[in-house]
C-alpha positions in Angstrom: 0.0 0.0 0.0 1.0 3.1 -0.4 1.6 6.1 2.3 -0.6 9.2 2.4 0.9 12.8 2.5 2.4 14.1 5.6 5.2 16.7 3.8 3.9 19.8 3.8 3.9 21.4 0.5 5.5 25.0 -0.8 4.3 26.9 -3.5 7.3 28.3 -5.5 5.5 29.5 -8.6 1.9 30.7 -9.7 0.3 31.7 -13.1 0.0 35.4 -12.7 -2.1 37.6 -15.2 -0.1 38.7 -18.2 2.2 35.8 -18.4 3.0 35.0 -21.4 3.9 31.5 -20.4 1.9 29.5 -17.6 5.1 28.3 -15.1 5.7 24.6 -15.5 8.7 22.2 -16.6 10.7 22.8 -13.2 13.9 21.4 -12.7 15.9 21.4 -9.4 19.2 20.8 -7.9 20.8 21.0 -4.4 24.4 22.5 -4.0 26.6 19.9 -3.6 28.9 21.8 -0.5 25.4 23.0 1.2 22.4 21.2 1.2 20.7 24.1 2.7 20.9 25.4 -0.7 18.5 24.5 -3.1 17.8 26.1 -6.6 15.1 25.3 -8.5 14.7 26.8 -12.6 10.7 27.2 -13.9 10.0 28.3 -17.2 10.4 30.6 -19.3 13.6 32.3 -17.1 12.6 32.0 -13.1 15.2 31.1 -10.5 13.6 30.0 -7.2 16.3 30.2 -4.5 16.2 28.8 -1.0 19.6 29.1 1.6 18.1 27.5 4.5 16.7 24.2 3.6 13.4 25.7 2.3 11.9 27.4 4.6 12.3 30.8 2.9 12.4 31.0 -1.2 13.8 34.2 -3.4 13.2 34.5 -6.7 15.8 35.4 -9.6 15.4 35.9 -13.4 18.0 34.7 -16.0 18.5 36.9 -18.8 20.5 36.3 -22.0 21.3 37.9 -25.1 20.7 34.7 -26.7 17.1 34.8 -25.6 16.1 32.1 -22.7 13.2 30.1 -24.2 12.2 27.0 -21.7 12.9 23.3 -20.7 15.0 24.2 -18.0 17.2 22.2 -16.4 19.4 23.2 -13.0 22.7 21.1 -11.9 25.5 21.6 -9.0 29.0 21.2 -9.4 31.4 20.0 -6.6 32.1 23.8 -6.2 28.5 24.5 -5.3 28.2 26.7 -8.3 25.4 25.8 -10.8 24.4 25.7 -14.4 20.9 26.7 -15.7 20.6 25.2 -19.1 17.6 26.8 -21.6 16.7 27.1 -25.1 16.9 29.8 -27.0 15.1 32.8 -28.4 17.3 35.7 -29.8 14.8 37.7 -31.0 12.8 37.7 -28.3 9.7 36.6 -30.9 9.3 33.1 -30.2 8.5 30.9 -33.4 8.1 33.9 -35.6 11.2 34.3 -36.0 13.6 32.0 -37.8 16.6 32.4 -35.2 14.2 30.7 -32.4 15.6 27.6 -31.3 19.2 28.4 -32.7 21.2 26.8 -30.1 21.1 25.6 -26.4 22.2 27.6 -23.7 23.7 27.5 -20.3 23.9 30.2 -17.5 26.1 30.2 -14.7 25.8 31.1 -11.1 28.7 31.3 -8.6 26.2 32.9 -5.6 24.1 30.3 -4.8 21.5 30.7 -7.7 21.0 34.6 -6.6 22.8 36.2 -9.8 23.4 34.4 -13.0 26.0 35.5 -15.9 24.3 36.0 -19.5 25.0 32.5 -20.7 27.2 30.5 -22.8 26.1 29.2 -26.9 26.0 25.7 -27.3 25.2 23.9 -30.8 24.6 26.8 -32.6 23.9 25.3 -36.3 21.6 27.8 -38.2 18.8 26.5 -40.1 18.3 23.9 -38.2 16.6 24.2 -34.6 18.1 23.0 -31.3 15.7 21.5 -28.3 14.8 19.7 -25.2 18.4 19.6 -24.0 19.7 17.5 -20.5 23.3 18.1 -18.6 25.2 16.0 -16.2 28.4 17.0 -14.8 31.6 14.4 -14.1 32.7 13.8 -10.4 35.6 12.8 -11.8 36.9 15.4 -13.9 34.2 17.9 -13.9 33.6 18.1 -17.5 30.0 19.2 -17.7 28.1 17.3 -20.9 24.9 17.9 -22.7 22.9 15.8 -24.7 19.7 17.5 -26.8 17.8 16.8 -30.0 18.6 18.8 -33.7 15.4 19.4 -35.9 16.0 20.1 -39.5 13.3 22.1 -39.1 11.3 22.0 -35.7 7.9 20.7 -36.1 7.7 20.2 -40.2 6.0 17.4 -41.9 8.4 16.8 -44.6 9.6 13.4 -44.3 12.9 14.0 -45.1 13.3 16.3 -41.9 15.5 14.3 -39.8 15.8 14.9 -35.7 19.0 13.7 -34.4 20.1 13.3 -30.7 23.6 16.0 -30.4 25.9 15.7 -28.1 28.8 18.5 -27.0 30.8 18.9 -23.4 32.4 21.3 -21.8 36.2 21.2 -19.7 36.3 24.6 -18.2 33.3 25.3 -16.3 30.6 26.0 -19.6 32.5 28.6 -20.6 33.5 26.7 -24.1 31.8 23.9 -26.0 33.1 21.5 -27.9 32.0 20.7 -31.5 28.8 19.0 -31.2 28.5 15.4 -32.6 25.4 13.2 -33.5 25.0 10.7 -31.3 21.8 8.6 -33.1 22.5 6.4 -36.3 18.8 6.0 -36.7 17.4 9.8 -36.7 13.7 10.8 -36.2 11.4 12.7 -38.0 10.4 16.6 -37.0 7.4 16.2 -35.9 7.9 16.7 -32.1 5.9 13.3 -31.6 6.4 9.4 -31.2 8.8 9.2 -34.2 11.3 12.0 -32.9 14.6 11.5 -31.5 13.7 12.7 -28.4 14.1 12.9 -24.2 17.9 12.7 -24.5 19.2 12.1 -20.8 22.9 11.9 -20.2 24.7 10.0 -16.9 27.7 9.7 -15.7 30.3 7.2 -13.5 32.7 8.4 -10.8 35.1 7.2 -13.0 34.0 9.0 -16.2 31.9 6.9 -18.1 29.3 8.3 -20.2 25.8 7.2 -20.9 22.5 8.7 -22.6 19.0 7.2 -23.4 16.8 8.8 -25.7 13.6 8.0 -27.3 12.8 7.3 -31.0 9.9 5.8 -32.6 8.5 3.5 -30.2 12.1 2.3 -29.0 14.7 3.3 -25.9 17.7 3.8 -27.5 21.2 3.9 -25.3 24.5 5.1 -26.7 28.1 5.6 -23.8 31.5 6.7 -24.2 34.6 5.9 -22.0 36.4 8.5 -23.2 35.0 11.3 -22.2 32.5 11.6 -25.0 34.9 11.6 -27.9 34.3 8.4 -29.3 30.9 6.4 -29.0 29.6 2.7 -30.2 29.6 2.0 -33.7 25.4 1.5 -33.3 23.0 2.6 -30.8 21.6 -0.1 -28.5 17.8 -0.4 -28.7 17.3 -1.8 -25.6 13.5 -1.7 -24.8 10.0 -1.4 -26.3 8.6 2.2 -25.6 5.1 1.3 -25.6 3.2 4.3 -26.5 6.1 6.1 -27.8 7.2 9.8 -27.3 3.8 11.2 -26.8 1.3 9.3 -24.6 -2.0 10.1 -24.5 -3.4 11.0 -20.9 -7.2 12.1 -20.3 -6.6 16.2 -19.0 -2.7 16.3 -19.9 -2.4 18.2 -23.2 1.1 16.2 -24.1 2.4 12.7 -21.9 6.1 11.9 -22.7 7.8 8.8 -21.5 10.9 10.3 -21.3 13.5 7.3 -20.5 15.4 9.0 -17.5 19.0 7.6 -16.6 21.1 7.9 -13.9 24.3 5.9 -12.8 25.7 5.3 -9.0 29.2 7.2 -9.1 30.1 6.5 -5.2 33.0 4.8 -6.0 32.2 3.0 -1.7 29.2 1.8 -3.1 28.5 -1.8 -3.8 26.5 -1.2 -6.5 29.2 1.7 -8.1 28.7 2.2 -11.7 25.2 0.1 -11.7 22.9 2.2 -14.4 19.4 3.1 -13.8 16.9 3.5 -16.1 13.3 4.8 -15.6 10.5 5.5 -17.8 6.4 5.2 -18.6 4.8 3.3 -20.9 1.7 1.8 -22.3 2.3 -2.2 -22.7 -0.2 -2.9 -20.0 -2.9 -0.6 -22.2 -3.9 2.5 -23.0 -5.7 3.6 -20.3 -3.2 2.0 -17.7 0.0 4.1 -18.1 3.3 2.7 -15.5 6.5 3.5 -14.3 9.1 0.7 -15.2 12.6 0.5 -14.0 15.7 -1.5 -15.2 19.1 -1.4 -14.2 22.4 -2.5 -15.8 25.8 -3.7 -14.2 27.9 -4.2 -17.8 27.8 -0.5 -18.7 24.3 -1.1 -20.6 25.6 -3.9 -22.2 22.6 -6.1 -20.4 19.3 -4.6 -18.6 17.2 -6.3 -15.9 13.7 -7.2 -17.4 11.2 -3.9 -16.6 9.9 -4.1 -13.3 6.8 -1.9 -12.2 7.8 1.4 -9.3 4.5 1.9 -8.9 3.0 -0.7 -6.3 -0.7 -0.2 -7.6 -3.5 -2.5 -8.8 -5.8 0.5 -9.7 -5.9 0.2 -13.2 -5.1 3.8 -13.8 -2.3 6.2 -14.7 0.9 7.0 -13.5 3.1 9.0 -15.7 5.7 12.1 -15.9 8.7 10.4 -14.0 12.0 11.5 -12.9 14.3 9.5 -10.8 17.5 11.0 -9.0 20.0 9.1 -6.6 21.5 9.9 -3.6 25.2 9.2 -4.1 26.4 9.6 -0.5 23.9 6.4 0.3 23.2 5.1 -2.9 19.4 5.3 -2.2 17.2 5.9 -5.4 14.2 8.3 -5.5 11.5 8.8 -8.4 8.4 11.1 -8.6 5.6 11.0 -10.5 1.9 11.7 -11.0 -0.4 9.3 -10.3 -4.3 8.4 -10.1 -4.6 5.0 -8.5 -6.7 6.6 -5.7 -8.9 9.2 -7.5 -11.6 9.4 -9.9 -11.6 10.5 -13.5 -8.5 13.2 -14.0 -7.6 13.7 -10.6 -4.1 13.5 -10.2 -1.7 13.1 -7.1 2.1 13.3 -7.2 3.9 10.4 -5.7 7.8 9.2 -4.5 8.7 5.8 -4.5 12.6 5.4 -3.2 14.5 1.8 -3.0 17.5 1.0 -0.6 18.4 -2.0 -2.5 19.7 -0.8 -5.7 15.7 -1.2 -7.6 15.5 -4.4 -5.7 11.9 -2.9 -4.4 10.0 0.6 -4.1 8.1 2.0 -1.6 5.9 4.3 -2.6 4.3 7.2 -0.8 2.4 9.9 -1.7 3.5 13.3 -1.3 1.3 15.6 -2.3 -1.2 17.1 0.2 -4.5 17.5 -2.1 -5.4 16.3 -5.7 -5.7 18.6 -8.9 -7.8 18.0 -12.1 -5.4 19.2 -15.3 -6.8 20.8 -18.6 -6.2 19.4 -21.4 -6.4 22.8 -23.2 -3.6 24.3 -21.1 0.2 23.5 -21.3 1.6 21.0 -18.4 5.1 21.0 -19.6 6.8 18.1 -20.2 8.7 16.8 -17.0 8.4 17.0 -13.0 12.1 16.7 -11.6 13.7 15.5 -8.3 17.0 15.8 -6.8 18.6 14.0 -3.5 21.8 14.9 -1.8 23.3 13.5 2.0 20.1 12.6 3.3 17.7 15.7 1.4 15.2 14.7 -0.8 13.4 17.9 -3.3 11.1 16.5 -5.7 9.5 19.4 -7.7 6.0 18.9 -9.7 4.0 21.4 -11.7 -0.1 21.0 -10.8 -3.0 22.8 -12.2 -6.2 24.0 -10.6 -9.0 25.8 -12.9 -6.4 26.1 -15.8 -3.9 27.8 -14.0 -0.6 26.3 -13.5 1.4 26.4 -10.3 5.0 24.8 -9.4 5.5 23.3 -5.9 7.9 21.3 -3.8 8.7 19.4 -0.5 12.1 19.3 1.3 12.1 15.6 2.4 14.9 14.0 5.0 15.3 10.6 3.9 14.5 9.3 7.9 11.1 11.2 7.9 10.2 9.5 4.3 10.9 5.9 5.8 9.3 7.1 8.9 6.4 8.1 7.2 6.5 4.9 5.1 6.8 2.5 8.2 3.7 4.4 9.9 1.5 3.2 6.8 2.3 0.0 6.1 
């Protein structure tokens, strides 16, 4: 069974009139010197800043003469610095004009997310269109790498637009970019739907391996690199089914991604040190019963465990939008996603489930305090996110309540979540 909510949840970001984007698509990292610090990056350019564990927030805006145009995503270094990674939007006219899209970018904060520089150009390739980018940064080495997908042309129909999955890194703190490379032998098409290469993730060992899943016409596709990214395999593994593709359908949810999320244990003191996680949603137990399935790898990828279910339910009903993070002081693994097992019609509630035994088992809990109801007619974004550092747990979920979008989080000590978890059982 799983627990009911007992973490008290913080608003960080409401739908306010005049916004030109609703805020959703949050992304969230804790400083890896202070876990008091917690930074957390909403669309289109919000910072959401907290220095004492959550219970105060501040807000920042990044700005960037390369435009900043969505899908955030927010990483620490081992400096405590971090990295706000964005799209693009020169112009400042969105899809109007032909430079949106032109590259991925990254901003830099050395104050605890409370001032960012104006950003670093990654991938810039006019024509063709750069999106949904993900960074991971080395323990090792701290090399900083990016993985993203290249559209001919976003969004055309033509089939000879191709959608490729890019790859570049950076060894000087995002300051320079390498050259990027294309990391898929089998490209999408431009769409933006099941048959784009799509949802690139990137991991990394404490030794400097390299690893990124993707999505691409109905398949999870895994590519790695122990060299630091500069050379790759010959072919791309396609190692699993994606059962309802790219773009799921979900009553009230405007667009449902599966987007294969990987993650790999870099303790080098862990027993399970280098093991590869991999979690994702799908549709191969039917359309209107949407999971979470998890696999893990100790060959580098070479081999994956057969998908096992994280969510515990017999309900029937949806789960979808995971992320997973781990904690790599303990080696404990923590997903959230949304989930209806308990409600009726669209209803949603966001859940955590978190294994001690390296995906052995999940416990699930539930963690947040009401349920929403999502429009379809409104834009949910495409993620939720989590992070997990020494014992701190911040997952960080977008919800909707009479088509107005709002981002929230909990600040979670890994003792209070068993705690809670014991109490319930």
């Amino acid at each position: 069974m799983a627990a009911n909510a007992q973490f008290k949840n913080i608003k960080l970001a409401e739908a306010k009139a005049g916004d030109k984007f609703q805020p959703c698509e949050p992304s969230i990292a804790i400083n890896l010197k202070d876990k008091n610090n917690i930074v957390v990056g909403v669309i289109l350019d919000r910072i959401i800043y907290t220095e004492d564990g959550g219970t105060t927030w501040k807000d920042a805006t990044v700005t960037s003469p390369f435009g900043v145009y969505g899908d955030p995503a927010v990483v620490s270094d081992s400096k405590g610095d971090f990295y706000f990674f964005h799209l693009a939007d020169p112009s400042g006219e969105g899809r109007s004009n032909e430079a949106w899209l032109d590259r991925i970018v990254v901003n830099k904060s050395k104050d605890k997310g409370a001032s960012w520089g104006e950003g670093f150009s990654i991938g810039h390739n006019p024509p063709k269109d750069q999106d949904k980018q993900w960074p991971v940064i080395s323990p090792k080495t701290g090399n900083i790498y990016v993985a993203w997908t290249q559209f001919d042309q976003y969004g055309s129909k033509d089939p000879a637009c191709q959608s490729n999955i890019m790859f570049s890194k950076s060894a000087n703190k995002g300051e320079k970019w390498s050259t990027p490379i294309i990391l898929s032998q089998t490209p999408g098409d431009c769409i933006d739907d099941d048959n784009t290469a799509e949802g690139a993730v990137p991991a990394v060992s404490s030794d400097g391996k390299l690893f990124v899943a993707w999505s691409n016409q109905g398949k999870i596709f895994f590519d790695r690199s122990f060299d630091s990214g500069d050379t790759w395999l010959r072919n791309d593994l396609a190692i699993f089914e994606h059962v309802g593709g790219w773009a799921m359908d979900i009553p009230g949810i405007m667009r449902a991604n599966g987007m294969p999320v990987l993650v790999c244990d870099n303790n080098p003191k862990s027993s399970a040190s280098g093991m590869l996680y991999l979690v994702w949603a799908d549709q191969r137990n039917g359309k209107d019963n949407t999971d979470i399935f998890f696999s893990r790898s100790n060959n580098f990828g070479d081999n994956w465990t057969q998908p096992t279910l994280i969510n515990n339910d017999t309900s029937g009903k949806h789960q979808f939008f995971p992320w997973v993070t781990i904690d790599h002081k303990t080696g404990y693994i923590y997903t959230v996603f949304y989930d209806r097992r308990e409600q009726d019609g669209n209803a949603t509630d966001v859940y955590l489930a978190y294994s001690i035994n390296a995906g052995i088992s999940f416990t699930n809990v539930k963690i947040s305090e009401t349920s929403f109801v999502p429009d379809e007619d409104v834009f949910f974004g495409d993620y939720t996110n989590i992070a997990a550092h020494d014992g701190v747990i911040a997952p960080v979920w977008t919800r909707m309540d009479e088509g107005k979008t709002s981002v929230w989080t909990t600040i979670i000590k890994h003792e209070d979540l068993v705690k809670l978890a014991e109490t319930k059982k």
